[in-house]
C-alpha positions as CSV (number, residue, x, y, z in Angstrom):
1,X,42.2,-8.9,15.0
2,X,45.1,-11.3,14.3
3,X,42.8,-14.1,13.3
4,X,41.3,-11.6,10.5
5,X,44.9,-10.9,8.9
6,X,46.2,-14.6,9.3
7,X,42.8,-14.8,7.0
8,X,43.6,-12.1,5.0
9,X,47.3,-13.1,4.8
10,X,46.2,-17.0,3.9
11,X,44.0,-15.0,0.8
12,X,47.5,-13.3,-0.1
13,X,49.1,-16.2,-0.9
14,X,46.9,-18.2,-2.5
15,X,46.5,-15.3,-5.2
16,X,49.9,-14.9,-4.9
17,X,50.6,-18.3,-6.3
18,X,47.3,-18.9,-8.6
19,X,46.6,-15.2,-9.5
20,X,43.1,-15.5,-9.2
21,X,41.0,-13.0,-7.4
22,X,39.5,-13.3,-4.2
23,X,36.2,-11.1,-2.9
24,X,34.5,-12.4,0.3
25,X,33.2,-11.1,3.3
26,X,34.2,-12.1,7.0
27,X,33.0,-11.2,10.2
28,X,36.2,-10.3,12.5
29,X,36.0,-12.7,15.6
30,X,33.8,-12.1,18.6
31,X,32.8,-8.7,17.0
32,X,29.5,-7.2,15.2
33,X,31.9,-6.2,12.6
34,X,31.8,-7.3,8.9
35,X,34.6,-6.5,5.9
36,X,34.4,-6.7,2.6
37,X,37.2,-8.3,1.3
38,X,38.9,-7.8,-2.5
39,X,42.6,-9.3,-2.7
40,X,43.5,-8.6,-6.2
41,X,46.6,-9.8,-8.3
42,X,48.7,-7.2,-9.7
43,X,50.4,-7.9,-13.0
44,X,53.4,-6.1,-14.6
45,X,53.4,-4.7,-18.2
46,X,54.7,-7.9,-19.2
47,X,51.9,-10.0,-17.8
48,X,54.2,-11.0,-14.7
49,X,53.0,-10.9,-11.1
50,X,54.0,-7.9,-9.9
51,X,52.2,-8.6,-6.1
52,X,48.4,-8.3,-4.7
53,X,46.0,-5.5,-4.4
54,X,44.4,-5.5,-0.6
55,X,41.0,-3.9,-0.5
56,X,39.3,-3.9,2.7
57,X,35.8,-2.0,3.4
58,X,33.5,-1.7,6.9
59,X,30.0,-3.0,5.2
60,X,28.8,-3.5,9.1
61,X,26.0,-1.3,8.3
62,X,24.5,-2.6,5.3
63,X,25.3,-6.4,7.2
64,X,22.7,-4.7,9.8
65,X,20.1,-3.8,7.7
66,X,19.9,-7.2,5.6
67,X,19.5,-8.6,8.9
68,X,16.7,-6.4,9.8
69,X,15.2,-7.2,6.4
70,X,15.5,-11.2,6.8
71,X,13.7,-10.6,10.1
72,X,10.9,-8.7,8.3
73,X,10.7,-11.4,6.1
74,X,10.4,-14.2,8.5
75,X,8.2,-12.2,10.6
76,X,5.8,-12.0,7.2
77,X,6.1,-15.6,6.1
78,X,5.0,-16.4,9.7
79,X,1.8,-14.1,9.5
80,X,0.8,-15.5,5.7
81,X,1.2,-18.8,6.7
82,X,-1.8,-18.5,9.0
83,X,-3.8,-15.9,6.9
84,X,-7.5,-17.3,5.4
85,X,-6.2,-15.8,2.3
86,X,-4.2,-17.9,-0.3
87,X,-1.0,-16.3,-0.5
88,X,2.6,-16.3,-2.6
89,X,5.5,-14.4,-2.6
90,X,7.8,-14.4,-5.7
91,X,11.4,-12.7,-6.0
92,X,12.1,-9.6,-8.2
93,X,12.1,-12.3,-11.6
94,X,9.0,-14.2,-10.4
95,X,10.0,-17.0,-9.1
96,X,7.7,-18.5,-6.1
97,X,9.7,-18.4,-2.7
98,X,6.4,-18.5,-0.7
99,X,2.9,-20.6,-1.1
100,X,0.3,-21.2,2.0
101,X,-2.0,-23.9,2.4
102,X,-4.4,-22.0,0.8
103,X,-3.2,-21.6,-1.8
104,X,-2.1,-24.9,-2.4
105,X,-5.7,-25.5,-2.6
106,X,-6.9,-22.9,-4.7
107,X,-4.4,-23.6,-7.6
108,X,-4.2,-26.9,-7.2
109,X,-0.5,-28.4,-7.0
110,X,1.5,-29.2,-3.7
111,X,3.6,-26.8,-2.5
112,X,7.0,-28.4,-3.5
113,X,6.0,-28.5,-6.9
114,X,4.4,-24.7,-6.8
115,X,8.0,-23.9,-5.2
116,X,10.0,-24.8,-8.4
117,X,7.4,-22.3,-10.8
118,X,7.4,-19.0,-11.6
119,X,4.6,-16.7,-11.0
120,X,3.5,-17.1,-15.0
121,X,4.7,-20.9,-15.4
122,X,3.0,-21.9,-18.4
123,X,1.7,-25.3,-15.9
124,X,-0.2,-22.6,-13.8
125,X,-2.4,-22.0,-17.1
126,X,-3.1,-18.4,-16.1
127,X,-5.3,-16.7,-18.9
128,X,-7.9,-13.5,-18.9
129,X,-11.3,-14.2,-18.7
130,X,-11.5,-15.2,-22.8
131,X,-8.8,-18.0,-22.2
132,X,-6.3,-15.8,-24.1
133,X,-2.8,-16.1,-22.2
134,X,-1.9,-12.8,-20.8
135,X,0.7,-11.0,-22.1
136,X,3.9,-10.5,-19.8
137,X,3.8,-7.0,-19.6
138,X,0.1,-7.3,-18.3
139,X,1.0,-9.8,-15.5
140,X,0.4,-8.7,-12.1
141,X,3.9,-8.3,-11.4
142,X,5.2,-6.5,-13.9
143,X,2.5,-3.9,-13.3
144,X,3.9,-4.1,-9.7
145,X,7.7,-3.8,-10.7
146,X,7.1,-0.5,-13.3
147,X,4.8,1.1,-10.9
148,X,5.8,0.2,-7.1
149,X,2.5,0.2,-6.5
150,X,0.0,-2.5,-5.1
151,X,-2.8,-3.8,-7.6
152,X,-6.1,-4.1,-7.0
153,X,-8.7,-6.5,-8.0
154,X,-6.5,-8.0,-11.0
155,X,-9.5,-10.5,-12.3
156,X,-7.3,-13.5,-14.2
157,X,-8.6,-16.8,-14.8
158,X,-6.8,-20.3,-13.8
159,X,-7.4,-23.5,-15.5
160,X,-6.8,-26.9,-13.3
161,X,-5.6,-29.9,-14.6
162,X,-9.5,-31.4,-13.2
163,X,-10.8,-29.0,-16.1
164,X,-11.8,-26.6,-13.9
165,X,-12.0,-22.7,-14.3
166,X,-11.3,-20.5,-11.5
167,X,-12.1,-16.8,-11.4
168,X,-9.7,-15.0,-9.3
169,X,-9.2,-11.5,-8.2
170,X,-5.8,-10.8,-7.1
171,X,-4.0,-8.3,-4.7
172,X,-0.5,-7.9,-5.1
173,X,1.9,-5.4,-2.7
174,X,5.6,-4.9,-3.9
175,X,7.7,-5.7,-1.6
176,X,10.9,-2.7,-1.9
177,X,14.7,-2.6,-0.2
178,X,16.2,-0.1,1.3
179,X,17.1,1.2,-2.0
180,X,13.7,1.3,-2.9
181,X,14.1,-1.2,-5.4
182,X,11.0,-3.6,-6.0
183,X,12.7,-7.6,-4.8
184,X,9.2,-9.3,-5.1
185,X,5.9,-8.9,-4.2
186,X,2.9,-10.8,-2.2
187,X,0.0,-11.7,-3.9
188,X,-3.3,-12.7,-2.5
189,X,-5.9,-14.6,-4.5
190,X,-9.3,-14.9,-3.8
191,X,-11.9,-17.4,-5.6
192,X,-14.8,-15.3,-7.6
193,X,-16.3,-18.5,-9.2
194,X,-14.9,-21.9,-10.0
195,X,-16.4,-23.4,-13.5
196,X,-16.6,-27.0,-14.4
197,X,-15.4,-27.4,-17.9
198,X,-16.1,-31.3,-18.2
């Protein structure tokens, strides 16, 4: 459309006159259609701008299915919020994206602050059932990222800051693109036995 080249012209110029690359993606007006956009500054042998390098691709399709992946994915925040089961969802590196009320409760911060951790945040005090810290390799994700498999029954212990133990046995299901790539996972704790330590 003439809107999406006075765009792509505007990007022209301004590598044109700062030679510095340009990659971006625009949706061409009142259409489903997305581009990929690379505008690219061609230098001489001499270092000299010699022009641009126009590179425009149809990613529509893979526009599609992110969209029907973030609908998945607000569909199952919807569905844990409300589950009995205290529930989190971390990204591929472990970082929390998801706690319910539940598990607010069970591990004892507020979900802002459980927001800002990773899965094996030292302040979560996650150890095996001898208090020894558990080894990175051995968390619950990791299993879940080199297998692509669920866990079952993962028995970990959590340490409150009221000097309280809790048991927990934990499910975890990866959660995988559409390249079959592990991006997270959802893990549901349940309490086995809670310990006063005082």
């Amino acid at each position: 459309s003439s809107s999406l080249l006075a765009k792509i012209y505007e990007d022209v110029r301004s590598v044109s006159e700062t030679s510095a690359k340009i990659e971006k993606t625009i949706q061409a007006e009142d259409s489903d259609v997305w581009y990929l956009i690379q505008i690219l500054p061609y230098l001489d042998e001499k270092g000299n701008m010699g022009g641009v390098v126009v590179s425009l691709v149809n990613i529509t399709s893979q526009k599609k299915i992110e969209k029907a992946f973030e609908m998945q994915y607000d569909l199952l925040k919807g569905i844990l919020e409300t589950s009995p089961a205290a529930t989190i969802m971390v990204n591929q590196e472990g970082q929390i994206n998801f706690v319910n009320k539940q598990a607010e409760t069970i591990l004892g911060f507020h979900r802002d602050t459980l927001l800002k951790m990773r899965i094996d945040s030292p302040e979560l005090n996650i150890t095996d059932l001898e208090g020894h810290p558990i080894s990175d390799e051995n968390m619950p994700l990791a299993t879940i990222r080199k297998t692509k498999k669920q866990i079952d029954n993962y028995i970990l212990c959590v340490h409150k800051a009221n000097g309280h133990q809790v048991v927990m046995s934990v499910n975890g299901n990866p959660i995988v693109n559409e390249k079959n790539e592990v991006d997270g996972a959802v893990f549901k704790f349940e309490k086995v036995a809670e310990l006063n330590k005082n």
